[in-house]
C-alpha positions as YAML, in Angstrom:
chain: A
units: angstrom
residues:
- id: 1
  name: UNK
  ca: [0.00, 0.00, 0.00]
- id: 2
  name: UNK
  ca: [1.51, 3.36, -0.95]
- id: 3
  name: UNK
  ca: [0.50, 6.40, 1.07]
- id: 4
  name: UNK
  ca: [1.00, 9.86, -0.85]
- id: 5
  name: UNK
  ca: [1.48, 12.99, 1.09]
- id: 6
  name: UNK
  ca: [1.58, 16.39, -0.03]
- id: 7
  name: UNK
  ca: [5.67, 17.52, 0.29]
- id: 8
  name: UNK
  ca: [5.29, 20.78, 1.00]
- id: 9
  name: UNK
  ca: [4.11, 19.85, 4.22]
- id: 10
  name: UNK
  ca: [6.71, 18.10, 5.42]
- id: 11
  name: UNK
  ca: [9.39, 19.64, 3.90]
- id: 12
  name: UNK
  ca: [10.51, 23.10, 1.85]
- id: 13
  name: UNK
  ca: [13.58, 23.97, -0.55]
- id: 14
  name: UNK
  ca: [16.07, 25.64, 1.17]
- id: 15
  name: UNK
  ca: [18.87, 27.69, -0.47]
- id: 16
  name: UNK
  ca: [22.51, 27.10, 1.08]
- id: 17
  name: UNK
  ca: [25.33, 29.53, 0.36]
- id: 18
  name: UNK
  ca: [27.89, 29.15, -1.92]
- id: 19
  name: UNK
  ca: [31.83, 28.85, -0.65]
- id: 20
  name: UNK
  ca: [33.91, 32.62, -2.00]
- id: 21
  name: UNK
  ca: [36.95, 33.95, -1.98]
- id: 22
  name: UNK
  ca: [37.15, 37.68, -1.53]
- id: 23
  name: UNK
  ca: [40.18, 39.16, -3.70]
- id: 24
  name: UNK
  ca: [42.49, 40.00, -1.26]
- id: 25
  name: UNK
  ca: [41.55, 36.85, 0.49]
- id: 26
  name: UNK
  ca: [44.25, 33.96, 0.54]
- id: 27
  name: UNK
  ca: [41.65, 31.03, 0.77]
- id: 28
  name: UNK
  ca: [38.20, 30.59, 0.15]
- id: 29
  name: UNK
  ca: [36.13, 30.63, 3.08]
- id: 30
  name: UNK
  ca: [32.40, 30.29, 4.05]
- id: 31
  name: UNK
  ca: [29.61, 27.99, 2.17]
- id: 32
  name: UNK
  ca: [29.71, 25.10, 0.94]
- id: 33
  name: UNK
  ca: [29.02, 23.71, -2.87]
- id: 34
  name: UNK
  ca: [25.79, 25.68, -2.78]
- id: 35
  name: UNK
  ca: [22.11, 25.29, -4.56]
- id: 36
  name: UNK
  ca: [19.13, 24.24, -3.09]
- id: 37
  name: UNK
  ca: [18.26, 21.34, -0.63]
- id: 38
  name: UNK
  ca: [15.05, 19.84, 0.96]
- id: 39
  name: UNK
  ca: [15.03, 20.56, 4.60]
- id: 40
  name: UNK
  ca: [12.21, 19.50, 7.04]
- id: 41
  name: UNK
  ca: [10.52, 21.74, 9.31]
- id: 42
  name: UNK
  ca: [11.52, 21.53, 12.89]
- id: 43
  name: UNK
  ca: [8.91, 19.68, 14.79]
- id: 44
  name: UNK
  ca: [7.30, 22.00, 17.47]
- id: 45
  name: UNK
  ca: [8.42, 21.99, 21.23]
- id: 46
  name: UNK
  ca: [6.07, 19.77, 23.47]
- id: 47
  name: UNK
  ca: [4.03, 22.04, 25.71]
- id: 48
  name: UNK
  ca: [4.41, 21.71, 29.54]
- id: 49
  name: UNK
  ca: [1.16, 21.43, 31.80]
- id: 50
  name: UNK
  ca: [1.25, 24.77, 32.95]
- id: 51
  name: UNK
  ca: [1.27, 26.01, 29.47]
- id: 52
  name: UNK
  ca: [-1.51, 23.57, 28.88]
- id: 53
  name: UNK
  ca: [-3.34, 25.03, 31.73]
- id: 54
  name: UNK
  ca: [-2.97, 28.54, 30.66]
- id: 55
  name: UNK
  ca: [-4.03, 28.26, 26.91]
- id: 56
  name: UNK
  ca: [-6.89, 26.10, 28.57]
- id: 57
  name: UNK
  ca: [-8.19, 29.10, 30.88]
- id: 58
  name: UNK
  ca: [-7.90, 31.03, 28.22]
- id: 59
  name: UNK
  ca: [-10.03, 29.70, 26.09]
- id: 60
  name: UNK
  ca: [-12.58, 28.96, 28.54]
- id: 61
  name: UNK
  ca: [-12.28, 33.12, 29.70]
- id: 62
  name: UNK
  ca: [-12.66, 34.05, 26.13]
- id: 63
  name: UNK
  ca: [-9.18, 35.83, 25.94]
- id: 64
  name: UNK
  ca: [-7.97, 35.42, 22.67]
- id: 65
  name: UNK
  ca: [-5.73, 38.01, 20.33]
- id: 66
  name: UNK
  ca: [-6.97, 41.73, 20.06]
- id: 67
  name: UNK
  ca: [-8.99, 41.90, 22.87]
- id: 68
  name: UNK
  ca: [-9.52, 45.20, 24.84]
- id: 69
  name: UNK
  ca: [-7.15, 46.00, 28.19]
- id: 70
  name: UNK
  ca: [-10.80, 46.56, 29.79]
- id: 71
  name: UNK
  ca: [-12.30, 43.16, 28.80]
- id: 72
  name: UNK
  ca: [-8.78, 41.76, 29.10]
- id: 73
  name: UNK
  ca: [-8.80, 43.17, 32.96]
- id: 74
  name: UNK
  ca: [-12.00, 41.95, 33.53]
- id: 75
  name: UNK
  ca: [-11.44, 38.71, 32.32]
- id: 76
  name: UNK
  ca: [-8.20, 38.51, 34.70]
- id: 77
  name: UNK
  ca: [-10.15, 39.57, 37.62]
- id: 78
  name: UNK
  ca: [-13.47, 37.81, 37.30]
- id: 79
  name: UNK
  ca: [-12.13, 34.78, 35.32]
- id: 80
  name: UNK
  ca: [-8.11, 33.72, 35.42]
- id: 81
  name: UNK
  ca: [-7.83, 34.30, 38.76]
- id: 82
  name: UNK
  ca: [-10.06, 32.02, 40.21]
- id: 83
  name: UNK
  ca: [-9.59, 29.15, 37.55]
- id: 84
  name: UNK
  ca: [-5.77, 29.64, 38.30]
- id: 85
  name: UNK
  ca: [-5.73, 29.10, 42.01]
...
């Protein structure tokens, strides 16, 4: 059985640098042969509980990205805190 994935989710072309010489150099230095490679994406960091906790509270308070310093406040106050202790 042959499972087909899409690439570009797993990995992306990646330009490396090519080895110079500057002209009053005495040796090239830097790089490497150069061109293009596939690299994979870094896998994410694992999340510790007390992040898990947080981003769990939050979601649950309704804080979430552009919200206002007064709901934000109010959220801390009437919300976060208690869930927190």
């Amino acid at each position: 059985m042959v499972v087909i994935m899409n690439i570009s989710d797993v990995y992306y072309s990646k330009k490396r640098p090519k080895a110079y010489k500057a002209s009053d150099a005495a040796y090239v230095v830097g790089g490497n042969k150069g061109g293009r490679v596939f690299a994979a994406y870094p896998r994410p960091y694992p999340i510790t509980s007390q992040q898990k906790k947080v981003r769990d509270v939050a979601a649950k308070c309704g804080i979430k990205k552009g919200i206002s310093k007064s709901a934000l406040q109010k959220a801390m106050v009437d919300c976060v805190k208690p869930a927190m202790q």
